[in-house]
N, C-alpha and C positions, 0 to 999 in steps of 0.2 A: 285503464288502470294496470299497473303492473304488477303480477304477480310476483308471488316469492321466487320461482323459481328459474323466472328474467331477470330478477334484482341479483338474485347468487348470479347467473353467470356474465352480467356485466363487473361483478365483482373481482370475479376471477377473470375477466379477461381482462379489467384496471390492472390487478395484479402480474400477469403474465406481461402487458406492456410495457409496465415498468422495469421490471426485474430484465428485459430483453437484452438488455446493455451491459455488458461487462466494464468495469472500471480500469485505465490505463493504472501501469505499471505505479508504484510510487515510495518514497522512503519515509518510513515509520517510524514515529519521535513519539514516544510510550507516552511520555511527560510533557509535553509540547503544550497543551490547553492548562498546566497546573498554574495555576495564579496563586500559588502561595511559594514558588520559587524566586528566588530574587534575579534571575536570567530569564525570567517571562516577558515572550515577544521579543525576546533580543536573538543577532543570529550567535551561533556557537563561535568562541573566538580558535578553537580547535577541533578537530574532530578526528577518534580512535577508530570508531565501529559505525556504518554503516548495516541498517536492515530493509532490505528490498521488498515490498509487499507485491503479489501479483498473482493472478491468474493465468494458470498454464495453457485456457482456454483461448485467449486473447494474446498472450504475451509469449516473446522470443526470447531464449537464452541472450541475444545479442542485444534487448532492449534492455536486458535487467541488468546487464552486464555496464552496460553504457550509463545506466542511471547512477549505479556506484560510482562508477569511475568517474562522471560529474563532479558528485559530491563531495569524494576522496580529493578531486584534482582541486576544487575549491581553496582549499588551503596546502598546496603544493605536493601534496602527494598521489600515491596509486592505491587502488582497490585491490586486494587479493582476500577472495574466495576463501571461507572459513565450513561453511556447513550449511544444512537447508533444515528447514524445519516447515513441518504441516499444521495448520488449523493454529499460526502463531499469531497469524495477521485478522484483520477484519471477514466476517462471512465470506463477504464478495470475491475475495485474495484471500483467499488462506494458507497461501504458500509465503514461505518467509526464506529468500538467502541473505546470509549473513557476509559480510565480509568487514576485514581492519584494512583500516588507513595507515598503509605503511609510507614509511619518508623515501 
């Protein structure tokens, strides 16, 4: 039988295995899941502002950098660097750089 205090630390070592894994780098659409906008599930037919979510743990200046400039380059333009922001993004990434889609 197992005790309380095998059941706690299989609990916390579930816990510790899970959380082990940092989440790659990714771009944050605030609104994306709203299904009361009439552009739900559609991709953007422009894009001004890009927001890069990531952890500094796991992730390079040059991957966040590149994930922008993806995004930007999607609809013919470049990424340029606006500002960073802390604790904007999700737990896991809490780091947020921002940049505009300039032409």
């Amino acid at each position: 039988m197992l005790t309380l205090r095998r059941l706690a630390l299989i609990g916390i070592m579930g816990l510790a295995a899970g959380c082990s894994s940092l989440p790659e780098p990714f771009v944050f659409r605030p609104r994306e899941f709203d299904r009361t906008l009439p552009t739900f599930g559609q991709e953007p037919t422009d894009l001004t502002e890009v927001v890069v979510c990531y952890n500094s743990r796991n992730a390079t200046p040059q991957a966040v950098n590149a994930l922008a400039a993806e995004s930007c380059g999607r609809y013919g333009k470049r990424a340029v660097f606006t500002h960073h922001r802390v604790l904007a993004c999700p737990l896991l990434t809490p780091a947020a750089a921002h940049y505009n889609c300039a032409p």
